[in-house]
GUGUDO-704919 format. One record per residue: x, y, z of N, C-alpha, C in turn. Coordinates in pm, whole numbers, padded with zeros to 5 digits, always signed. Example, Ala and Ser with C-alpha at 12.3 -4.5 7.8 and 13.67 -1.06 7.14 Angstrom:
2
+01319-00569+00780+01230-00450+00780+01320-00330+00780 +01285-00225+00708+01367-00106+00714+01290+00003+00787 
END
This chain:
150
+00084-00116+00000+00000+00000+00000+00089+00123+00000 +00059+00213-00090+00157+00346-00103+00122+00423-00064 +00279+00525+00014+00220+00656+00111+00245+00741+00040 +00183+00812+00014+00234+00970-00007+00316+01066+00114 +00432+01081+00048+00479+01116+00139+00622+01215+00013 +00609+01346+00067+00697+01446-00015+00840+01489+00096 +00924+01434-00026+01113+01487+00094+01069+01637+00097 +01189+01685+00175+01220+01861+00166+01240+01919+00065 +01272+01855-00033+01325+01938-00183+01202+01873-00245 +01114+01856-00215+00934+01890-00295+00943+01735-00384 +01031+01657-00340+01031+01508-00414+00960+01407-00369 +00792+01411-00465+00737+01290-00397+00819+01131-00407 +00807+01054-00300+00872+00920-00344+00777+00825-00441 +00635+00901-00431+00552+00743-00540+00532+00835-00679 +00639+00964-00673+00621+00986-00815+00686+00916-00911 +00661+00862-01024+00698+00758-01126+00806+00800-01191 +00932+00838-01222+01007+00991-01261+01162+00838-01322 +01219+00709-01316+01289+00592-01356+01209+00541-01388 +01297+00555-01559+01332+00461-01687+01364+00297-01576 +01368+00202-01656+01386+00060-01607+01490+00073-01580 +01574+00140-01706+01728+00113-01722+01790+00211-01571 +01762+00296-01522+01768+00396-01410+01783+00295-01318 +01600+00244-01298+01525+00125-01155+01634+00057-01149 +01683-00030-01238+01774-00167-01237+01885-00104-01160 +01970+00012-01220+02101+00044-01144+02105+00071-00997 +01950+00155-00979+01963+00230-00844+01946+00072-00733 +01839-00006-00808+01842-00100-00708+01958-00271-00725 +02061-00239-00846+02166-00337-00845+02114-00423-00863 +02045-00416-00942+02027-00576-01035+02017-00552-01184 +01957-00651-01273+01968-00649-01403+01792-00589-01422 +01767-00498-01563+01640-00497-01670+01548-00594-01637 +01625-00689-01635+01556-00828-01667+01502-00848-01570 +01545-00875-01430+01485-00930-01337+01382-00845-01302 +01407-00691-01334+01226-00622-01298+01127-00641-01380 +01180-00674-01544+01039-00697-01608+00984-00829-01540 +01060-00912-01505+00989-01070-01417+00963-01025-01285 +01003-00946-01211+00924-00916-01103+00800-00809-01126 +00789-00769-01206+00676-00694-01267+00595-00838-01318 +00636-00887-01384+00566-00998-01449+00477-01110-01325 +00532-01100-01239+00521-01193-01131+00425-01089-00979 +00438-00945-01000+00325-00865-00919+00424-00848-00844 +00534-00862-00837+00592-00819-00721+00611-00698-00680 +00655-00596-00769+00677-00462-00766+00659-00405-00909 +00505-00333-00914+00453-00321-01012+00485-00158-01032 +00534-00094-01185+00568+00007-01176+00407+00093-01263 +00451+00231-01214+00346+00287-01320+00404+00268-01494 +00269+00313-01564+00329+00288-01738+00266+00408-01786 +00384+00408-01872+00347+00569-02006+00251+00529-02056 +00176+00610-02153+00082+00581-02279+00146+00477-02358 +00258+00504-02393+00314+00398-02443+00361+00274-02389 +00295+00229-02267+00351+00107-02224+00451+00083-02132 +00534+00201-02162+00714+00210-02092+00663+00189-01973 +00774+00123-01901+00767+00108-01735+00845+00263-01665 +00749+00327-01559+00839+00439-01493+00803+00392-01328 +00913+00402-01286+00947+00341-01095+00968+00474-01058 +00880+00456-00917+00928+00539-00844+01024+00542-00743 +01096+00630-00624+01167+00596-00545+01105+00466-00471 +00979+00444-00417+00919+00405-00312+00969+00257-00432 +00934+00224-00523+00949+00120-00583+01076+00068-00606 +01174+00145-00595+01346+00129-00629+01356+00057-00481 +01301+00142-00332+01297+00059-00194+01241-00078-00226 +01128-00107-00305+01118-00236-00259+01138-00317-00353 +01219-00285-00495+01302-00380-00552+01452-00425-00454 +01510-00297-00361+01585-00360-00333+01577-00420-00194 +01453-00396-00114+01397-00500-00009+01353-00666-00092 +01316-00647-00214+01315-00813-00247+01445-00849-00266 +01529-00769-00354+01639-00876-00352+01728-00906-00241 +01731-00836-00121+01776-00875+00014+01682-00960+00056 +01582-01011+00050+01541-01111+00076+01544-01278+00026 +01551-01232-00118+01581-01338-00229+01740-01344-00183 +01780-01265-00140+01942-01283-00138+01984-01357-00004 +01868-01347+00125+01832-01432+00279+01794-01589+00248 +01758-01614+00106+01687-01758+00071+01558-01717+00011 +01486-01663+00083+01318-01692+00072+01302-01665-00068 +01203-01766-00097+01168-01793-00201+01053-01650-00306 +01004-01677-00411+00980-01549-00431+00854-01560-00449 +00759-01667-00401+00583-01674-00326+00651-01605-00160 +00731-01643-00134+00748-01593+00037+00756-01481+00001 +00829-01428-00069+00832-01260-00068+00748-01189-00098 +00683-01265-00206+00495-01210-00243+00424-01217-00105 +00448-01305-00051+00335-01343+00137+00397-01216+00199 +00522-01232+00224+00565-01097+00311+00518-00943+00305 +00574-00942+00167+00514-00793+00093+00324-00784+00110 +00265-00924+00065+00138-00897+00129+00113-00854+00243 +00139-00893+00364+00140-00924+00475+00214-00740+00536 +00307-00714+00461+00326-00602+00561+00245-00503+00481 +00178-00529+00367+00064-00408+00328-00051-00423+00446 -00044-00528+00460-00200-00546+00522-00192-00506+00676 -00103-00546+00723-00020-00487+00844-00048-00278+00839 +00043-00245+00752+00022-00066+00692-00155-00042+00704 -00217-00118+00623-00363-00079+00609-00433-00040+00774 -00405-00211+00830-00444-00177+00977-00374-00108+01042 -00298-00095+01071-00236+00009+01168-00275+00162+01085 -00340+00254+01014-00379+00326+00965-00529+00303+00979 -00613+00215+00974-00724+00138+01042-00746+00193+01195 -00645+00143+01294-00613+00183+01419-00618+00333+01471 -00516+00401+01338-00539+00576+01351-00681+00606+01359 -00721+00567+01238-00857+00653+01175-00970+00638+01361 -00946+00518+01391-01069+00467+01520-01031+00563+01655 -00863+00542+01654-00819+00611+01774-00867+00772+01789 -00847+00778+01639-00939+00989+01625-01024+00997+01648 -01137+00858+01609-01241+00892+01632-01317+00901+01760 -01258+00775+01842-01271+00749+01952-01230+00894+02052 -01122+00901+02014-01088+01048+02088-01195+01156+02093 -01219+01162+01949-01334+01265+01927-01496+01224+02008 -01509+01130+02060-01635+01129+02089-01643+01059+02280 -01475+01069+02312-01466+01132+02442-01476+01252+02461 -01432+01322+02374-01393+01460+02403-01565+01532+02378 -01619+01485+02352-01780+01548+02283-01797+01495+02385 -01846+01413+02498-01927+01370+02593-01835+01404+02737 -01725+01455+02759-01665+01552+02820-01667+01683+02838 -01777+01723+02725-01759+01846+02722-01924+01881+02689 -01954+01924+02809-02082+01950+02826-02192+01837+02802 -02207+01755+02735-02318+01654+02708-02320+01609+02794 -02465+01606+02810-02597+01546+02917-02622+01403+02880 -02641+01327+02948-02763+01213+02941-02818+01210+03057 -02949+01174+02961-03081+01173+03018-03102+01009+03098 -03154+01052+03218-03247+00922+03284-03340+00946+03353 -03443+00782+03370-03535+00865+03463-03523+00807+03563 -03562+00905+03671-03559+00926+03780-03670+00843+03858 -03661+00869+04037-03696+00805+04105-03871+00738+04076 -03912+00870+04055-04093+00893+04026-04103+00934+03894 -04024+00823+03824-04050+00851+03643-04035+01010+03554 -03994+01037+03623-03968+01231+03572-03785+01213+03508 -03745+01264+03439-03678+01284+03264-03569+01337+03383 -03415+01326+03440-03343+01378+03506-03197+01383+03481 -03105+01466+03453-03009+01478+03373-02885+01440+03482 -02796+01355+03433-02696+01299+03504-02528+01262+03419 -02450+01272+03481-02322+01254+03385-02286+01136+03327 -02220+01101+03213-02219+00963+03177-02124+00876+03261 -02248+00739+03269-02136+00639+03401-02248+00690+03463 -02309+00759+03549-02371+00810+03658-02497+00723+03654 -02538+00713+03768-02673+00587+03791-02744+00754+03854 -02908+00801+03813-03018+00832+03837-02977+00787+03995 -03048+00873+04076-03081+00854+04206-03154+00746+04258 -03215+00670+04328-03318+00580+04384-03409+00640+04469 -03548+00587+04472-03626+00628+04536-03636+00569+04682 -03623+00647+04815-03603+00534+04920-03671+00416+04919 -03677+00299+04955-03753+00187+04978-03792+00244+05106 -03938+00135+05080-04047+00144+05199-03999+00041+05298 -04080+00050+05418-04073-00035+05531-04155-00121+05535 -04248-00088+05430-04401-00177+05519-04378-00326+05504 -04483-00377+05550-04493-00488+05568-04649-00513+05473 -04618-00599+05440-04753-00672+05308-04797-00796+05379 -04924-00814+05426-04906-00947+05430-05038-01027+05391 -05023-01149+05315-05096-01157+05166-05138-01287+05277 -05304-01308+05253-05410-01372+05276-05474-01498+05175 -05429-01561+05102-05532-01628+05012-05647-01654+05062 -05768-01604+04958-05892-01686+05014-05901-01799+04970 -06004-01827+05053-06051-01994+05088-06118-02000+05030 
END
């Protein structure tokens, strides 16, 4: 999953801006092996009108995070699982943000002045803080004492 994310000198990294022949050098390998990792989904670049492949920085990182991995052993379905796996990882933890704001936001709204309503002892509408239990009505003393007829 791709971030947008711009350096100090106004350079986005998922802008598409490497030729193949560029991608291959910056990340030390051959042409070849990115059209087959393109071929294979691994690290898919944007394309011209005409087809041409253009990589961005963010994509030069993870040509050369696969081949340090291919270069550890793992095979190159494991590196497809991994690369899955830490997108899906990115998604949720960005998942996590979005809830934590929200959550924040709707402490902070019921902290700040909001009422809830309950009712009260003798059924009358009585405003109390959240968490807060309505008052009780005292209990009686009496005594009941029940007769069946015969």
């Amino acid at each position: 999953m791709a971030r947008k994310s711009a350096r100090p000198g106004g350079h986005d990294d998922d802008a598409p801006v490497f030729v193949i022949s560029v991608a291959a050098e910056l990340a030390g390998m051959h042409a070849q092996t990115l059209r087959q990792y393109d071929r294979l989904g691994l690290v898919s670049p944007s394309r011209t009108r005409g087809g041409g492949r253009r990589y961005s920085t963010r994509d030069v990182e993870l040509l050369r995070e696969v081949q340090r991995l291919s270069q550890e052993g793992v095979s190159l379905a494991g590196i497809q699982r991994i690369l899955d796996l830490e997108n899906h990882v990115t998604a949720l933890r960005s998942r996590v943000e979005e809830l934590s704001s929200e959550l924040a936001a709707a402490q902070a709204a019921l902290s700040v002045g909001a009422r809830v309503f309950a009712v009260g002892p003798r059924g009358e509408v009585v405003a109390v803080r959240p968490g807060q239990r309505p008052p009780r009505a005292p209990s009686s003393q009496a005594l009941v004492v029940w007769r069946p007829e015969r």
